[in-house]
N, C-alpha and C positions, 0 to 999 in steps of 0.2 A: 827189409825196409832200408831205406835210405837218412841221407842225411836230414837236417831236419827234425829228424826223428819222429819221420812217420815218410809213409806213400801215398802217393793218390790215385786220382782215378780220372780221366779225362780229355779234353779236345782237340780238337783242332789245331791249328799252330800258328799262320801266318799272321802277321800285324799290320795292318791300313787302317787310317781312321773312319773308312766309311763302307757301306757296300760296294759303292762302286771302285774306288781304291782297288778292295778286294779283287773285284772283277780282271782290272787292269791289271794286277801285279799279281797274283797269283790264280789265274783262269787259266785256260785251255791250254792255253802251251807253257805256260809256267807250271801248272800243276804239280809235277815232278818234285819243285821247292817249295811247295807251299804245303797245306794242310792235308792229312790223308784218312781215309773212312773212320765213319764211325757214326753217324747218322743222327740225327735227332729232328729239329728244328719244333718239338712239343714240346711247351709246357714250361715254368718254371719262372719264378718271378722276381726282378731286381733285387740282390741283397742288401739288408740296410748297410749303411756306415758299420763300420765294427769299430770300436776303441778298447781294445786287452784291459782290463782294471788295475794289472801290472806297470803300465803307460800312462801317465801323465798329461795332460794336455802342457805344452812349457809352456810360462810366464810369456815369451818371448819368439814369435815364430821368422822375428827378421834376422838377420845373419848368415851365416854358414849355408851356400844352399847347399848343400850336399848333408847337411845334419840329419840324420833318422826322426822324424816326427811325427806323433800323431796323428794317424788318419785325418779320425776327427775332427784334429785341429784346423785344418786345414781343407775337408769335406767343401764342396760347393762354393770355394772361392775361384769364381772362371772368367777368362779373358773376356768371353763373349757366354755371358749370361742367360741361359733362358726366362722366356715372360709366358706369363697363362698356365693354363692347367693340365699339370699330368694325366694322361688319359689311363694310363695303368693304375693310379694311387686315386683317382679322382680330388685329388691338390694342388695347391699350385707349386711349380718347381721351388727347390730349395735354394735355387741358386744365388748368389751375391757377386757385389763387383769384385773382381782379383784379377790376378796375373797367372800367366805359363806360367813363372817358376812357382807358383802357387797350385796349380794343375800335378806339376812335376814333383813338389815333396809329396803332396797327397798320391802321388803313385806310388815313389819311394816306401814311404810310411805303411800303404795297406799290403806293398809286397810283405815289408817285413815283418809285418804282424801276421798275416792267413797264409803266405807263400807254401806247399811243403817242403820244400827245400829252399828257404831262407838264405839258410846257412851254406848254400853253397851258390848263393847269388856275387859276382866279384865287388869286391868292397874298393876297387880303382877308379870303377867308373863316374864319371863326370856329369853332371845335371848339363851344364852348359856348354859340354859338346852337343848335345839334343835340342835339336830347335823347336820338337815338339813334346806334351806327355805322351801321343802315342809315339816316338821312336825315341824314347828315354823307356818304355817299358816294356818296348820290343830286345832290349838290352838286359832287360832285370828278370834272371831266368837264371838255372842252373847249364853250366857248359859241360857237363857228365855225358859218356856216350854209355852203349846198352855194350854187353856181350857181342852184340852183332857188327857195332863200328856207328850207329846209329846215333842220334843226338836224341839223352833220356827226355828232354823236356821240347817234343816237336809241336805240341798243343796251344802256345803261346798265343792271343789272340785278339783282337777288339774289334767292335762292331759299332756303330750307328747308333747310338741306343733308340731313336724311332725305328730303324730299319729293323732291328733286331727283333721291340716289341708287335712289328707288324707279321715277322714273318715267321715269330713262333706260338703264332694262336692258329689249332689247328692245321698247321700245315697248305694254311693258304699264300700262293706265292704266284708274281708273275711270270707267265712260261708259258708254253707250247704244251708241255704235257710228254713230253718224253725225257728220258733221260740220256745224255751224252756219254760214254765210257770211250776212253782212251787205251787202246790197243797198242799204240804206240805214238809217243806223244812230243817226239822229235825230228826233224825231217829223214824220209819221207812218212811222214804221219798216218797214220792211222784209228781214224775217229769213227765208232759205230755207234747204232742205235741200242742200247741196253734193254728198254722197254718202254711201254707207252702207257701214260691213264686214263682209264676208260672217261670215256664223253669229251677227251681234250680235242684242243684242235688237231695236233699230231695224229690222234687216234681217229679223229675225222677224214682226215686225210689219207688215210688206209695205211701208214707208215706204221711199220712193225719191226720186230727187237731183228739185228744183223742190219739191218740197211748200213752204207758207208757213205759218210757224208765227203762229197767231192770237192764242191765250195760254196762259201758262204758268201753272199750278196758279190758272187762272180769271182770273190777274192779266192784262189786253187789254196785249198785246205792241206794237201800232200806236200810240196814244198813250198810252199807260199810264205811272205817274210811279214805281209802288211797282218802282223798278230792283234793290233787294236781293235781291226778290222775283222775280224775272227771272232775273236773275245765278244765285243758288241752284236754278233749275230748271236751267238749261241747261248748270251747271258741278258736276255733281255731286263730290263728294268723299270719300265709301265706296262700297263696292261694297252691295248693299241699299239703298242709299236712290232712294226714289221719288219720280216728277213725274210730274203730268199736263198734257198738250200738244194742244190744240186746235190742227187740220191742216188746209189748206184744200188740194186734190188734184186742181186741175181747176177742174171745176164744183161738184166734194163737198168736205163737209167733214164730220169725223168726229174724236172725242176718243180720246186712246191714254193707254194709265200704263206707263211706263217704269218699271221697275229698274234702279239701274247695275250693271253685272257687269264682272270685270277682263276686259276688251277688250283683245286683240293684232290689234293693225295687221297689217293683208296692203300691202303695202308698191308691190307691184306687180298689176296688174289688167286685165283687160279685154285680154288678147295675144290681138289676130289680124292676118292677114294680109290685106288688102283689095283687091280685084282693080279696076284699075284700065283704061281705052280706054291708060294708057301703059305699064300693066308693073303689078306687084303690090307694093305696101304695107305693108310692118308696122306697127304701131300697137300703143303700150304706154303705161298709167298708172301714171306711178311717184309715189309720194305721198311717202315719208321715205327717207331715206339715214342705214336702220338694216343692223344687223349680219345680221337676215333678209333683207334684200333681197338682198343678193350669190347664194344659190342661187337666185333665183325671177329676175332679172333675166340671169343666164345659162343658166338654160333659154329663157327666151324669145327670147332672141339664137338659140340652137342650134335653137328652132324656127325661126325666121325664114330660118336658114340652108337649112332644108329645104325651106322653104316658094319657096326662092329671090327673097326679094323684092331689089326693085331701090332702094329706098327707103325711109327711115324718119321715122316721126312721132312724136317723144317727148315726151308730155303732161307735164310737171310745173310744171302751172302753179298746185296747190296743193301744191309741194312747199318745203318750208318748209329744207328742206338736211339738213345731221347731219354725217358720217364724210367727211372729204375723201378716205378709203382709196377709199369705194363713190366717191364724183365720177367719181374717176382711172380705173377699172376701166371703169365704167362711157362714161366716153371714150373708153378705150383701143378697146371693143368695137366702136366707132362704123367707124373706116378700117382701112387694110391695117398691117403690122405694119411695115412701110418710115414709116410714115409717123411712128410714134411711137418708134423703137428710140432710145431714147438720149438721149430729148427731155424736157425738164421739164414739166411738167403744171404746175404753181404752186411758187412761190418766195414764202418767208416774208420783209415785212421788218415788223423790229420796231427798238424804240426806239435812237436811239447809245448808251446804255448796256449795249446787249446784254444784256438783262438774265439771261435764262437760257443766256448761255456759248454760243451756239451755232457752230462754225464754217459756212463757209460753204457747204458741201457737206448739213450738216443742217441747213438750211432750205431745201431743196428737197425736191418730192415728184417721184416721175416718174410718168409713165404706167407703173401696175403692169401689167404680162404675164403675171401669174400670180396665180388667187387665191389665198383664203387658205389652201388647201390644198394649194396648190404646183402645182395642176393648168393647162397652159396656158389661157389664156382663149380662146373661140370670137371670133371676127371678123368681120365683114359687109364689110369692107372698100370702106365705101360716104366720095365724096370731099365729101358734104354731106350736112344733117341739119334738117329742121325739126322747133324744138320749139317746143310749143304752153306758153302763159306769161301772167303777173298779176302782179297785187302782189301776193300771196302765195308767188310764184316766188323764194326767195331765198337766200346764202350759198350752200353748196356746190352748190345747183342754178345757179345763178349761176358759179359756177364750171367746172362742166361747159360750159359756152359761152363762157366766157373761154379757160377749158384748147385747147378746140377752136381757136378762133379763132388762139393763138397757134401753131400748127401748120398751118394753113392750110388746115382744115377750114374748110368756107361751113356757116354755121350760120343758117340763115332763122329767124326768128319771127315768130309767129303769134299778135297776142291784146292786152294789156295791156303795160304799161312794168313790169319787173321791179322788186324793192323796194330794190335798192342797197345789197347790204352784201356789197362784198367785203375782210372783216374777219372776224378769229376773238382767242379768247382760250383763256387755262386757267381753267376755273372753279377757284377761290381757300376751301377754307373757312375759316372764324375762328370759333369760338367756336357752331356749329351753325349758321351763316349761310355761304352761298357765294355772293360775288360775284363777278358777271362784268364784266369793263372790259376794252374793247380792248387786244387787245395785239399782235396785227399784221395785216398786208394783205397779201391776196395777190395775186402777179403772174403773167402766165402769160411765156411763152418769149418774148414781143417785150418784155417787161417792163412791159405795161399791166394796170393794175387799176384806175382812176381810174373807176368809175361808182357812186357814190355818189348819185347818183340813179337808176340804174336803169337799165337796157339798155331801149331805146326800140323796140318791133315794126319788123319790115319791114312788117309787113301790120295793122293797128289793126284787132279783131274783139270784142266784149261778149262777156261769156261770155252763153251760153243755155242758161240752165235748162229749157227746155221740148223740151231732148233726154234722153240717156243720154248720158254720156261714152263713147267710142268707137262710138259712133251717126255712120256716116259723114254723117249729115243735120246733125250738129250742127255750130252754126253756126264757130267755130273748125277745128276738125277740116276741116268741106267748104271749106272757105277755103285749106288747108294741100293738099287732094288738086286743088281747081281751077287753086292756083298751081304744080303740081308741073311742068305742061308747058312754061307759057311765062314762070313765072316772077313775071307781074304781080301787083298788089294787087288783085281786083276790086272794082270803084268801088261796087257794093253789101255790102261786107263788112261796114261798119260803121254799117248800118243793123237789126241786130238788137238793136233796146235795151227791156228791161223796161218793163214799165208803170211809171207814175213817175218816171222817170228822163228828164232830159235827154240828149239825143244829144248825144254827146262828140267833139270835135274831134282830141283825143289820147287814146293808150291810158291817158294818167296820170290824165287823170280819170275814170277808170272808176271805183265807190269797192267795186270787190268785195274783202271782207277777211274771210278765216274768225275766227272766233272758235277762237283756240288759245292754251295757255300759252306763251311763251318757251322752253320746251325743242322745241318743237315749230317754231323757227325760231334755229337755230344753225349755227357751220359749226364743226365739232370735229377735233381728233386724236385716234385712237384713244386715244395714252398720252403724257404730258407727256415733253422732251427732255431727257433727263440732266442735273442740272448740273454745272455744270465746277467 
């Protein structure tokens, strides 16, 4: 554990005040600097103001801007005030008249109360070098790297708070319906299709996972400079608005015009059962750990069950996280019920200031045994699990194989080095902006959560585009049914590498990364914890 005196667990990284910001300053060709997997965009609901009981509100909030002050004190004092009613709270906003630098301490203040590493936030920095609170809190982070050379605190983040609350209910979002993954995301670029959701437009339009997008609205994608131009195709932001996307499909290439329409995630995909020379196979693609996955991912267990398979292969290696509820459930589904009765799934630690009163008993989650409808959960009660994984593998998918691990489930992987964020927060709003800053890390039952860099494969596999996902020929997947007998890595696994691409020595430097927003790589609780 870190300074602070605790870890966390959690997001995304980049800081723009809005979606679209996002878009612009870290999308497609910036990617690279900006936020990396971890998935979510389920679930989870503004947390109140916090004010520590140890903190004071002062007499006095004029003076010193640079003084450490009460959140509280300073909560909903905004430049540009909102009017009318919260559609989340069904209230009216809390907001009043104030000023930036009034924006700016209330940033200062709830870092240093909820921050996990507070304490290693630089104590130099200056309110009024920052012309805004969001890039005054784009600054208020710890500057620690990982073992690897890595910046520990990449997660750093704000959003919209309309945009935010629209596009984490259900995983309804404007788009085409495919996903973008960056194969190489510097010129000459290399942009492919990842996968498509069923009934989108993309899906309509017969476009399927490998396709290589050549250019967008004419602009050449491969070296092309006009990246705004780029960016604004690939990241639409109404529903109606249109791109055109030159597609190379093989040996064909052919031009398509996209509409976005609001797109709902099918969360889970591709459930069969694969017969195998050693017993038969289930195989599932779980993408987000939203609040629809829970019925679609326990039918498919309840299939499996039918099916009798002896073995499981859980694809989430663009599964970007969300709901630690679905992780847990989803764990839970994995062994016998002996094996989890009683047992913590992940344990929260956050800062010594305890900043949200928690005792010790809530910051633990367990293996849920029942979903949300109070119904028992179906079982496989199988004693290991390979799952297929990347750098887009990240937070509560990450978890799901921590949670395991710490119960003594064997959890093979298969693929890429995972993204490293076993950390979460409360998104925070202020003043129509919601930032997100670490606010703890989770641990499972032996009390490990220390991968901040990433859970490193048993078996190092590129992904290959020039399958289908649950195409037992693809090259992941047959790596996962080859090792199921004797266990080995085989010594050609990681010899399927794209055109372009250097053959990689580690899964870490594979550079496959979807182009997604930050809600779409979170590890969330359903609802903030009481305060005391």
């Amino acid at each position: 554990m870190n300074s602070g005196n605790a870890s966390a667990r959690e997001m995304p990284r980049s800081t723009v005040s809005a979606a679209a910001a996002f878009v612009l300053a870290c999308g497609a060709f910036a990617i690279a600097g900006c936020g990396g997997g971890g998935g979510g965009g389920g679930g989870g609901s503004v947390f109140p103001i916090v004010a520590p009981s140890a903190i004071a509100p002062p007499a006095n909030i004029g003076g010193d801007d640079d003084a450490i002050l009460a959140s509280s004190s300073v909560a909903g004092l905004c430049a540009a005030p909102r009017s009318g009613i919260n559609p989340e709270t069904g209230v009216a906003y809390p907001d009043k008249p104030g000023t930036l630098t009034d924006e700016k301490r209330f940033v200062r203040g709830w870092i240093d109360e909820t921050y996990l590493w507070y304490g290693e936030v630089p104590t130099t920095l200056k309110a009024a070098d920052y012309a805004t609170p969001v890039a005054y809190f784009s600054v208020l982070k710890s500057p620690a790297i990982t073992a690897s050379g890595r910046a520990k605190d990449r997660f750093h983040y704000v959003y919209d708070t309309e945009r935010y609350r629209q596009l984490s209910q259900n995983g309804v979002a404007p788009g085409y319906g495919m996903e973008f993954a960056f194969v190489r995301n510097s010129r000459p670029r290399d942009l492919r299709i990842a996968f498509t959701e069923p009934g989108s437009p993309a899906a309509a339009a017969g476009i399927s996972r490998g396709a290589k997008v050549l250019e967008v609205d004419g602009v050449d994608v491969i070296d092309g400079t006009d990246t705004t131009a780029l960016n604004r195709g690939i990241s639409p932001t109404a529903v109606g608005e249109s791109h055109t996307f030159k597609l190379q499909e093989g040996s064909a290439t052919r031009t398509v015009t996209l509409a976005a329409a609001s797109v709902t995630q099918t969360p889970v995909q591709n459930v069969k059962s694969i017969d195998t020379a050693s017993g038969r196979v289930g195989y599932l693609l779980f993408n987000d750990h939203i609040s629809t996955s829970e019925p679609q991912l326990i039918d498919a267990v309840n299939q499996f069950k039918l099916d009798g398979v002896q073995d499981l292969v859980l694809d989430m290696r663009y599964n970007g996280g969300g709901q630690l509820s679905i992780a847990s459930r989803l764990a839970t589904m994995v062994p016998s019920s002996g094996a989890t009765s009683g047992r913590t799934f992940e344990r929260l630690v956050f800062n010594a200031k305890n900043p949200f009163h928690l005792s010790p008993a809530e910051t633990v989650i367990p293996f849920y045994g029942t979903s949300r409808t109070g119904a028992p959960l179906p079982r496989l009660g199988l004693s290991q699990v390979t799952v297929l994984v990347g750098p887009d593998t990240c937070s509560a998918s990450e978890s799901v194989v921590n949670g395991l691990r710490g119960i003594d489930v064997k959890v093979n992987l298969v693929g890429g080095a995972t993204c490293g964020k076993p950390y979460g927060f409360f998104p925070q709003d202020n003043c129509g902006t919601s930032y997100f800053a670490i606010q703890f890390q989770g641990i499972n039952a032996k009390g490990f959560g220390d991968y901040g860099d990433g859970f490193v494969p048993d078996c190092s596999v590129a992904d290959d585009f020039d399958h289908a996902l649950g195409d037992p020929a693809e090259a992941r997947l047959a790596t996962a049914l080859a090792m199921r007998s004797g266990g080995a890595c085989p010594a050609s696994s990681s010899a399927k590498i794209l055109p372009g691409l250097e053959k990689s020595g580690t899964a870490k430097e594979q550079p496959y990364l979807l182009h997604r927003t930050p809600l779409r790589e979170i590890r969330l609780l359903e609802s903030a914890p009481a305060q005391g």
